[in-house]
C-alpha positions as a Python dict, from the first residue, in 0.01 Angstrom:
ca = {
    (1, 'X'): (0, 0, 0),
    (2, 'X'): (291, -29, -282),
    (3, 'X'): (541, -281, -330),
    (4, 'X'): (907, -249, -152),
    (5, 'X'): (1237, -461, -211),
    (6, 'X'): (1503, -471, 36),
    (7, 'X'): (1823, -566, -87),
    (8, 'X'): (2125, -714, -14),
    (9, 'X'): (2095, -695, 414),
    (10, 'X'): (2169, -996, 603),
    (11, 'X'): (1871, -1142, 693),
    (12, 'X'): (1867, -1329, 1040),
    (13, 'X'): (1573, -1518, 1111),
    (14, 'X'): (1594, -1750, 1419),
    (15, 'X'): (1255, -1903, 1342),
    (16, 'X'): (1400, -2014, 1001),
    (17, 'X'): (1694, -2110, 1104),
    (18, 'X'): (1903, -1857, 849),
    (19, 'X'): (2169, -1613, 881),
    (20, 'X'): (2261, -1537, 507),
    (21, 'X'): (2248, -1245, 296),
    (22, 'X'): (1897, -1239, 87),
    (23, 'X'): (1662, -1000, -74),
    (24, 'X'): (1319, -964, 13),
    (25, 'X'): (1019, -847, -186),
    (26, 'X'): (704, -718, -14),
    (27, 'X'): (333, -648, -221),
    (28, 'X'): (23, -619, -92),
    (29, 'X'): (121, -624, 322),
    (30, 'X'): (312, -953, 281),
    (31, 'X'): (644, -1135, 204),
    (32, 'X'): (592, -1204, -209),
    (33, 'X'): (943, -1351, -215),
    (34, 'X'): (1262, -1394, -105),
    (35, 'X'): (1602, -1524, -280),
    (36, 'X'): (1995, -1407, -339),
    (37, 'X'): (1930, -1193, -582),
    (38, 'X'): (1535, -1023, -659),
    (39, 'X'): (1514, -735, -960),
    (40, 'X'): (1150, -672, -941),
    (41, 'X'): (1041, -323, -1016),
    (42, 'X'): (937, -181, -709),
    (43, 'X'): (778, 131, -546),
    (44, 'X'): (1076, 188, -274),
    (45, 'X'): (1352, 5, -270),
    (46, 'X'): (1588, 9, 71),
    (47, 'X'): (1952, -64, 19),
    (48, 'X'): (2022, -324, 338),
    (49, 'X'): (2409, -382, 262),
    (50, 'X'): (2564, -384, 555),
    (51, 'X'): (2286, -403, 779),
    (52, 'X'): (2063, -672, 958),
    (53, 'X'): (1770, -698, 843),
    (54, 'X'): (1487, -962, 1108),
    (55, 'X'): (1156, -1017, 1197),
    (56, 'X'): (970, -746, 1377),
    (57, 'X'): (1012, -734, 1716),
    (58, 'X'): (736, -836, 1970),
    (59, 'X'): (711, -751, 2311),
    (60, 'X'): (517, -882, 2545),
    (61, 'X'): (501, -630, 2837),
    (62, 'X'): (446, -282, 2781),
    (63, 'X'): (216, -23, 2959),
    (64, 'X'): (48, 254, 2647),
    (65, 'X'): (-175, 383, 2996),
    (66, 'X'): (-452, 448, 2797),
    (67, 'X'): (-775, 509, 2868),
    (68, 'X'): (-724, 731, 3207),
    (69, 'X'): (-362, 792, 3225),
    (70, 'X'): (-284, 958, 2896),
    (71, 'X'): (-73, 1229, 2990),
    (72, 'X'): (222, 946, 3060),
    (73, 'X'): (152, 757, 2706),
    (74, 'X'): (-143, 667, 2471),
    (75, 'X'): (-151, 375, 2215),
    (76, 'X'): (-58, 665, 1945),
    (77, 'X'): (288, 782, 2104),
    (78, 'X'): (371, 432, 2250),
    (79, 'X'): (291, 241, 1992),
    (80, 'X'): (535, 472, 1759),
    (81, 'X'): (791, 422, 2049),
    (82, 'X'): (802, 59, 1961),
    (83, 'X'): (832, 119, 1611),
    (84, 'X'): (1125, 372, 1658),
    (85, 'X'): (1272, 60, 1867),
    (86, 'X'): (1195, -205, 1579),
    (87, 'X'): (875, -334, 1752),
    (88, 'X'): (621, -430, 1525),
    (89, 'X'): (396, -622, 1774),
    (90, 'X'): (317, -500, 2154),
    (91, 'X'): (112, -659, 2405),
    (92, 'X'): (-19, -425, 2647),
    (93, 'X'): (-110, -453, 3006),
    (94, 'X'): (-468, -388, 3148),
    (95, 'X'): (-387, -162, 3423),
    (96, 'X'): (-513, 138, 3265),
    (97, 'X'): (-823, 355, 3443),
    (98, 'X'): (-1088, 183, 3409),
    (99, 'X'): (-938, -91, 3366),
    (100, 'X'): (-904, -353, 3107),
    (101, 'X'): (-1140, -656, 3233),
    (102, 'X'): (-1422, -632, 2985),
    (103, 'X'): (-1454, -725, 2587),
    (104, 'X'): (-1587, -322, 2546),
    (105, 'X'): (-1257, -229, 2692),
    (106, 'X'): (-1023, -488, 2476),
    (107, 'X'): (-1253, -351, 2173),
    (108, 'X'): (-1130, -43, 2249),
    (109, 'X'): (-788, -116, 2268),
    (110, 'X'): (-799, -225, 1934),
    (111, 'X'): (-1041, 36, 1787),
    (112, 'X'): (-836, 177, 1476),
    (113, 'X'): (-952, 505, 1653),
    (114, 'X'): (-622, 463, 1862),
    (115, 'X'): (-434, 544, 1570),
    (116, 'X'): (-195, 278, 1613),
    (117, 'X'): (135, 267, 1355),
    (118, 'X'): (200, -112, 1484),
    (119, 'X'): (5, -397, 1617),
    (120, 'X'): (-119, -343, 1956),
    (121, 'X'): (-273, -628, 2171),
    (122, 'X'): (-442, -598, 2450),
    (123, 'X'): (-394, -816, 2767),
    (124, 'X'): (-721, -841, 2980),
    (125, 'X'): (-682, -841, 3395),
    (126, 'X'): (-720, -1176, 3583),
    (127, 'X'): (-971, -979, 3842),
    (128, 'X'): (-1246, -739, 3801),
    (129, 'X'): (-1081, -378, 3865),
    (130, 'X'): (-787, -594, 3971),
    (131, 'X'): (-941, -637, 4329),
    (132, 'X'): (-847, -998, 4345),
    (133, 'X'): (-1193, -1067, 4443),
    (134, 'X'): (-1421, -1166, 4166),
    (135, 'X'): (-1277, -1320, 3836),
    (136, 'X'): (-1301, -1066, 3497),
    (137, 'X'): (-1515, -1257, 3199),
    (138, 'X'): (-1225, -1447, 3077),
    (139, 'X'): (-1442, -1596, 2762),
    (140, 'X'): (-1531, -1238, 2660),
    (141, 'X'): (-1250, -1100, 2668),
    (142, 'X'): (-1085, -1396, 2452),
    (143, 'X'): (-1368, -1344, 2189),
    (144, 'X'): (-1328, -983, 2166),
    (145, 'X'): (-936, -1052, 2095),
    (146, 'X'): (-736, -1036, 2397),
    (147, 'X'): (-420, -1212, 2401),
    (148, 'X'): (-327, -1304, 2737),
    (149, 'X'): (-451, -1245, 3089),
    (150, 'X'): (-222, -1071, 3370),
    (151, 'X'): (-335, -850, 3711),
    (152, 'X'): (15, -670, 3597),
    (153, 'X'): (137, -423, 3857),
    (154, 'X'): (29, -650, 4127),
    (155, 'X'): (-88, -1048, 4206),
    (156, 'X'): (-382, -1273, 4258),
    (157, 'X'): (-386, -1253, 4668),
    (158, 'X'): (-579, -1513, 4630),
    (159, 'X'): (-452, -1853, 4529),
    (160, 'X'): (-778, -2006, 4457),
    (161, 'X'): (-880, -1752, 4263),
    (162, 'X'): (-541, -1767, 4090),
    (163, 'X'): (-636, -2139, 4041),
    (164, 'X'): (-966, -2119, 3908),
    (165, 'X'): (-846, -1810, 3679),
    (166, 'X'): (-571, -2046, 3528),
    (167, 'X'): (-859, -2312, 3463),
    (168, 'X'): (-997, -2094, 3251),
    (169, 'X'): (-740, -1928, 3095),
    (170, 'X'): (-650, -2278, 2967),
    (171, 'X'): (-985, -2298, 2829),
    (172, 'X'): (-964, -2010, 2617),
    (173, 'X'): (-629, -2049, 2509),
    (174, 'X'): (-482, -1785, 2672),
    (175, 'X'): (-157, -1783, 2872),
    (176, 'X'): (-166, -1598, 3202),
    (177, 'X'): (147, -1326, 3211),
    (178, 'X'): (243, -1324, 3631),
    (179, 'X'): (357, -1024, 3821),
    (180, 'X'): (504, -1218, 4092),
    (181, 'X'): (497, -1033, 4423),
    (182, 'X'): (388, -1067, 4770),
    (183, 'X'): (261, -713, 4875),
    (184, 'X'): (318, -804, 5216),
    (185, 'X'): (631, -860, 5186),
    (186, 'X'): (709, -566, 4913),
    (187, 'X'): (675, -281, 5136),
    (188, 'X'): (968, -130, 5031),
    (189, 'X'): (1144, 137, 4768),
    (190, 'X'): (1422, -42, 4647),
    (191, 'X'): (1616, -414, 4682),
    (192, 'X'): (1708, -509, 5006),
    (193, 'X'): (2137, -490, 5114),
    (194, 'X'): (2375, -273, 5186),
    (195, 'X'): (2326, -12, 4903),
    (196, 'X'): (1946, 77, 5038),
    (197, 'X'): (2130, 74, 5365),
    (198, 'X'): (2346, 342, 5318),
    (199, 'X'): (2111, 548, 5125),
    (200, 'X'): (1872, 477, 5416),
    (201, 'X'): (1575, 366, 5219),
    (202, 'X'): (1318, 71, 5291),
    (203, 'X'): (1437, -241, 5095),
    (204, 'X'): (1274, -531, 4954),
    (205, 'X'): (1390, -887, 4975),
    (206, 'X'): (1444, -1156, 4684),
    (207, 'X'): (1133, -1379, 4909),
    (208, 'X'): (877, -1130, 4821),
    (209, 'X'): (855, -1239, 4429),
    (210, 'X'): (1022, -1579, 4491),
    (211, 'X'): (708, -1683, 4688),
    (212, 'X'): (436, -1608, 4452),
    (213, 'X'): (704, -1771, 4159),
    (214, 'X'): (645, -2058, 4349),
    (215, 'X'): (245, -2073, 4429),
    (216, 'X'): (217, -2030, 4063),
    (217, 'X'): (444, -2237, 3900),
    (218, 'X'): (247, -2493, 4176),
    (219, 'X'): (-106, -2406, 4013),
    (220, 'X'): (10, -2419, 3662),
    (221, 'X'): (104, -2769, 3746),
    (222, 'X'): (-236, -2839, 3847),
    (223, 'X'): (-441, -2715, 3619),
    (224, 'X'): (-209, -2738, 3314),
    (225, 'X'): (-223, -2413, 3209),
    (226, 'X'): (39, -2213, 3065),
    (227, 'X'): (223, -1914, 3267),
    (228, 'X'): (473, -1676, 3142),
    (229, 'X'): (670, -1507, 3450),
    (230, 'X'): (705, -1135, 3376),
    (231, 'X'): (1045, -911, 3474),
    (232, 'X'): (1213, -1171, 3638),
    (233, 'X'): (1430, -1075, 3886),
    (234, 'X'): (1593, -1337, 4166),
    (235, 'X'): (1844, -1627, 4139),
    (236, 'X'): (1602, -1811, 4336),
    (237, 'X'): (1310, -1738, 4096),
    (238, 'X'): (1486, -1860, 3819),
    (239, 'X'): (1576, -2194, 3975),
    (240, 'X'): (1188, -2255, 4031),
    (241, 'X'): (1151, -2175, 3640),
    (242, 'X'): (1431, -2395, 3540),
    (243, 'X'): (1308, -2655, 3811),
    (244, 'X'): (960, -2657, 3636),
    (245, 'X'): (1080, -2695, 3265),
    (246, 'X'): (1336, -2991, 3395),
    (247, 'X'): (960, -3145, 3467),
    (248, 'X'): (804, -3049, 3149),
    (249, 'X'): (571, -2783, 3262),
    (250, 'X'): (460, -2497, 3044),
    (251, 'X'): (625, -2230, 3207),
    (252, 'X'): (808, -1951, 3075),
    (253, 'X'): (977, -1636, 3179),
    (254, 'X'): (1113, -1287, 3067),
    (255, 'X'): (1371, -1061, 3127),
    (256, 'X'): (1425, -720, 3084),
    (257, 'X'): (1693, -502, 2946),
    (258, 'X'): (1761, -307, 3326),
    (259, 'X'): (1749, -632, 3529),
    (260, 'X'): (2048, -756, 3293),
    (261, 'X'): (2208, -428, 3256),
    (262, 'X'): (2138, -263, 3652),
    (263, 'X'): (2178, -392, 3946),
    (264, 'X'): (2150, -198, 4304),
    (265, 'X'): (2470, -109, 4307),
    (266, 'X'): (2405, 157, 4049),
    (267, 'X'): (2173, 363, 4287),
    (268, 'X'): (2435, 596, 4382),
    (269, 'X'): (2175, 877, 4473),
    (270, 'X'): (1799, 941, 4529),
    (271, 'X'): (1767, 937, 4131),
    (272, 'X'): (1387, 810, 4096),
    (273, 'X'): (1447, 685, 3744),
    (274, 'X'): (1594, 378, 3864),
    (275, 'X'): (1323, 280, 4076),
    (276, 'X'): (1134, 33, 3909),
    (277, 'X'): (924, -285, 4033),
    (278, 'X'): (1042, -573, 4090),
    (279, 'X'): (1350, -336, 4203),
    (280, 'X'): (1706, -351, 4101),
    (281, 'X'): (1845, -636, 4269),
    (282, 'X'): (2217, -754, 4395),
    (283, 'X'): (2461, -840, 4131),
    (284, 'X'): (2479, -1176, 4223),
    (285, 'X'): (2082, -1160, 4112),
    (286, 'X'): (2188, -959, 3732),
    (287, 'X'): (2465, -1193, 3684),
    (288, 'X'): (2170, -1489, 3774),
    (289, 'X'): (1962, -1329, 3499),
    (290, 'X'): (2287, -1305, 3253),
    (291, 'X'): (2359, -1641, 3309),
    (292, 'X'): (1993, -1798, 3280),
    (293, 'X'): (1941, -1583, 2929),
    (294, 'X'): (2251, -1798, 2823),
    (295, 'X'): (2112, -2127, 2881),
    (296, 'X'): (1779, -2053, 2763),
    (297, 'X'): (1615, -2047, 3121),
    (298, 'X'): (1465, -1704, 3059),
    (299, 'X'): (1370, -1762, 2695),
    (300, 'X'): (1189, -1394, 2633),
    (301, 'X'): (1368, -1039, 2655),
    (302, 'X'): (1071, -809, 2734),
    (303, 'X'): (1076, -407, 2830),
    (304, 'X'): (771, -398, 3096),
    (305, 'X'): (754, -19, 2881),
    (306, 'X'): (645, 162, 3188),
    (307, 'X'): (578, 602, 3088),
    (308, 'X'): (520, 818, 3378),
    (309, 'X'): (460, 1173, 3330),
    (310, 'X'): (755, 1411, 3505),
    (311, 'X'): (575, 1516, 3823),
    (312, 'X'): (543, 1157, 3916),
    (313, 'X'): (948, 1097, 3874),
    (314, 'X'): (1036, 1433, 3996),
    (315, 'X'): (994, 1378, 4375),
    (316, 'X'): (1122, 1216, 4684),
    (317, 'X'): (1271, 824, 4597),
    (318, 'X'): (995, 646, 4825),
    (319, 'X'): (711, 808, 4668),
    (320, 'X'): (834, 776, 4318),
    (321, 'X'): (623, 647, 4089),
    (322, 'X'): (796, 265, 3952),
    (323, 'X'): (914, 235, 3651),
    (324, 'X'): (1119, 331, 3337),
    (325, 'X'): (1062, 346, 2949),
    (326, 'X'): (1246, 109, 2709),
    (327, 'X'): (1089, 38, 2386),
    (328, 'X'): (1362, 287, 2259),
    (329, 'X'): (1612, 145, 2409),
    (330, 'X'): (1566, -222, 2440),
    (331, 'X'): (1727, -360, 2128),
    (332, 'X'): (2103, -161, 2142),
    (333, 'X'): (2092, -231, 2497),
    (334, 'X'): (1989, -620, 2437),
    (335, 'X'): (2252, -631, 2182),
    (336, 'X'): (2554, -454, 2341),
    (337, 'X'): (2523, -620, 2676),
    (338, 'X'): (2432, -996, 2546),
    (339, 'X'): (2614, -1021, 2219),
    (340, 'X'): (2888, -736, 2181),
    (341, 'X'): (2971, -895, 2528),
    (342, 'X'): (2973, -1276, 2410),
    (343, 'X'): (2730, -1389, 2623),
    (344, 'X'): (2527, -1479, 2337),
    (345, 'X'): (2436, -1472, 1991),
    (346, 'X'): (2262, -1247, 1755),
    (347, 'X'): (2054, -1523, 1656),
    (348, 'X'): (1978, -1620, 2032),
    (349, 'X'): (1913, -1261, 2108),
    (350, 'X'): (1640, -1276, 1834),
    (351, 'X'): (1492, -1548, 1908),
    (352, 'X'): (1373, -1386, 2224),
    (353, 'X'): (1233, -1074, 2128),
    (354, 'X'): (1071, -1262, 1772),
    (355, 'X'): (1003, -1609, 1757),
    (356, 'X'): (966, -1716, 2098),
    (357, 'X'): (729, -1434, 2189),
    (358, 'X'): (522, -1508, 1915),
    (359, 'X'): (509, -1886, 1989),
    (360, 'X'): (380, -1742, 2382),
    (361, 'X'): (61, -1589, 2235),
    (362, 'X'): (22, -1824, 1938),
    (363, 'X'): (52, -1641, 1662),
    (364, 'X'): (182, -1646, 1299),
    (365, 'X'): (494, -1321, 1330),
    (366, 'X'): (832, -1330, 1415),
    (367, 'X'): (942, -1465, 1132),
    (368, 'X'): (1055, -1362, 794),
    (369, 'X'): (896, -1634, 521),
    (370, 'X'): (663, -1586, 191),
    (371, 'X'): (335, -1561, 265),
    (372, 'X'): (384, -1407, 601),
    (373, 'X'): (309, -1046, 729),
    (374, 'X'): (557, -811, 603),
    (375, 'X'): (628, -674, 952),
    (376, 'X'): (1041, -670, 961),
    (377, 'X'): (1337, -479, 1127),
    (378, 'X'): (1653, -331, 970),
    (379, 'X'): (1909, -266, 1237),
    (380, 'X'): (2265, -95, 1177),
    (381, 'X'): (2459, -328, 1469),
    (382, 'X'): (2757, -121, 1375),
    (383, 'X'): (2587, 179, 1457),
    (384, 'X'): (2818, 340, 1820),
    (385, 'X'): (2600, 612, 1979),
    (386, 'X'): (2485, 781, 2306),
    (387, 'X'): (2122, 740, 2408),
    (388, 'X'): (1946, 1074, 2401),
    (389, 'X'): (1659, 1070, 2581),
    (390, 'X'): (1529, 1446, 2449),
    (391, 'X'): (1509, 1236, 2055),
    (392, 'X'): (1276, 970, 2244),
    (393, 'X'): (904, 969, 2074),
    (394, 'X'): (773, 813, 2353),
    (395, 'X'): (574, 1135, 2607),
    (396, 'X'): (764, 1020, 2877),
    (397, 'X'): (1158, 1042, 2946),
    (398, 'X'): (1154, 844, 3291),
    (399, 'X'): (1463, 654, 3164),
    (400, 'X'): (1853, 621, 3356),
    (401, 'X'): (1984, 522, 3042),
    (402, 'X'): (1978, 866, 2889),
    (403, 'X'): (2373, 914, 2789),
    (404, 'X'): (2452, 534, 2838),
    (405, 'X'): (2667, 450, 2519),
    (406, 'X'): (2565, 187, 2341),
    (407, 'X'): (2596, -11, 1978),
    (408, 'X'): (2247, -124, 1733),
    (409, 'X'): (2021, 138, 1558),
    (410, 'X'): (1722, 80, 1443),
    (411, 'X'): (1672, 240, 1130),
    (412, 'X'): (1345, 99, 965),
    (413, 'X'): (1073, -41, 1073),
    (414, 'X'): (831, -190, 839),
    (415, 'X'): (454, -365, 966),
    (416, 'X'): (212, -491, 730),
    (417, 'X'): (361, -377, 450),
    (418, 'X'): (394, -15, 531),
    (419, 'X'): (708, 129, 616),
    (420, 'X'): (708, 348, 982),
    (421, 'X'): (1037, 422, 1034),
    (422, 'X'): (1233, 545, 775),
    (423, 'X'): (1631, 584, 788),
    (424, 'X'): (1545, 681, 1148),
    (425, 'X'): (1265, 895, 1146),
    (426, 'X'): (887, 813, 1176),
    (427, 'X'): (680, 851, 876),
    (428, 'X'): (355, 928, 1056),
}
């Protein structure tokens, strides 16, 4: 692993409070030193003028689908997704086949086997084979390294088994990540109004998340422990969340890049790459999520990074698979629809996809300081293109952003020292 000094970008580091143009020198995997001006001999040196140069991005929701699903995405292809996208940390959700509710499983996740080109961290299910019937072994799953605990794709049915499960994910230090939905109530394609009227589809109402938002936000209360609400989607969701931080409870929530870009209105036709879960809601709902990104209600922006392989896409709308891809897409999307648009700053927009993921699952990234990981982001924010979803890396393409114009490029993407994306293009 050589030595690399970036000069002359402006370096934005939320964590750190800076915005200023600096130099950075990386040896040995970590930050050796920063300052105005560094001449160090160096094995590669990247010429940042005129670009932004951050943290590595985190992301706290993605699906890789491996083991059992790997013809939509392994940890090899999504994990160099993320770094074409400026992700240099991923959590990743256990729903995979089997699935992952046992330290052998989170082991294997993390196996260097995987052949991943960023850090990869594995989430462990709530429920054994995410039956909602027996809890998974929480404690050996935190020993063996997982980083949170989620029944992703669907919710506890059970609310004191969601009790006791937050009990001891409180125990172990490990925050549980909810998908909030009421299956009974879900039995649907797409959000409820007139838009799934006239296309004459089976909608599904804001109550079905809103309902499990609240049972959970009531449990977290009582046992203390912390929960992080995944892809939130409702107005009235994100009054409960900014009800429970008004009362100093450890709750958090994320948004992602098509619930603040999308709303139902956009379903014009029976195309099944915008049907995702929870589903596109009203504008009233996008604006909701807009508006509670600006005042710091939602404080994550996560890309619930969901592959499916084409046969699963390419089929009637109802029996669609849900879903879309967006580690490729998540930061010029974040950054032309929240800052190019005013709603907030660069520095705000960082902040949650760096240091307020990394302060979620406790540990030392997201922020650009000596002594730290060298795992950092150079963006072109200047950068005007047209997403083209045939250049993705990802194996899947199940994206209705492919064409959308947009404005931030990621052009390097550095973790632990070595670089991954280079000018553009992967290295390995």
């Amino acid at each position: 692993m050589g030595s690399i000094l970036i000069k002359g970008g402006r370096l934005v580091d939320p964590k750190n409070n800076v915005d200023a143009v600096r130099d950075i020198y990386v040896s040995d995997g970590v930050i050796a030193e920063m300052g105005e001006s560094i001449d160090k001999a160096a094995d590669r040196v990247i010429d940042a003028k005129g670009l932004v140069v951050m943290p590595g991005l985190i992301d706290l929701h993605v699906h890789f689908r491996e083991p059992g699903f790997e013809k939509k995405e392994t940890i090899a292809t999504g994990s160099r997704a993320g770094a074409m996208g400026g992700f240099t940390t991923v959590c990743a959700m256990p729903n995979t086949s089997p699935v992952t509710d046992n330290a052998i499983m989170i082991e294997y996740a993390l196996s260097p086997k995987r052949d991943a080109v960023i850090n990869v961290l594995p989430i462990g299910a709530i429920t054994k084979g995410q039956q909602s019937e027996e809890l998974a072994d929480i404690g050996q799953m935190a020993k063996a390294g997982a980083c949170a605990l989620s029944e992703d794709g669907k919710s506890v049915s059970d609310p004191a088994l969601m009790k006791n499960a937050m009990r001891y994910s409180k125990m172990f230090g490990l925050p549980i990540f909810d998908h909030c939905e009421e299956i009974s109530l879900a039995k649907g394609s797409m959000n409820a109004g007139d838009r799934a009227s006239v296309l004459g589809l089976k909608g599904i109402g804001d109550d079905s998340e809103e309902i499990i938002v609240s049972r959970d936000i009531i449990l977290a209360k009582a046992t203390g422990c912390k929960l992080h609400i995944c892809h939130i989607s409702t107005e009235g969701s994100i009054e409960q969340v900014r009800n429970a931080k008004k009362h100093g409870l450890p709750v958090t929530a994320e948004a992602t890049p098509h619930h603040f870009t999308l709303c139902d209105e956009d379903i014009t036709d029976y195309d099944s790459n915008y049907k995702m879960n929870p589903p596109l809601r009203s504008r009233k709902n996008m604006e909701a999520v807009r508006q509670a990104l600006k005042d710091n209600t939602i404080e994550v922006i996560a890309t619930d990074h969901a592959p499916h392989h084409t046969d699963e896409k390419n089929c009637e709308f109802e029996k669609a698979a849900n879903g879309i891809i967006g580690l490729e897409t998540s930061f010029a999307l974040s950054y032309t629809e929240l800052v190019e648009s005013g709603l907030i700053s660069l520095d705000e927009m960082l902040m949650k996809m760096t240091a307020k993921p990394a302060e979620i699952l406790g540990i030392d990234k997201g922020q650009l300081s000596v002594g730290s990981a060298a795992d950092i982001a150079i963006a072109d924010i200047d950068h005007v293109y047209a997403i083209d979803v045939d250049k993705m890396v990802s194996k899947a393409k199940n994206t209705p952003f492919g064409g959308r114009e947009v404005k931030g490029k990621i052009l390097y993407t550095v973790c632990g020292g070595e670089i991954i994306v280079d000018n553009g293009k992967l290295t390995r």
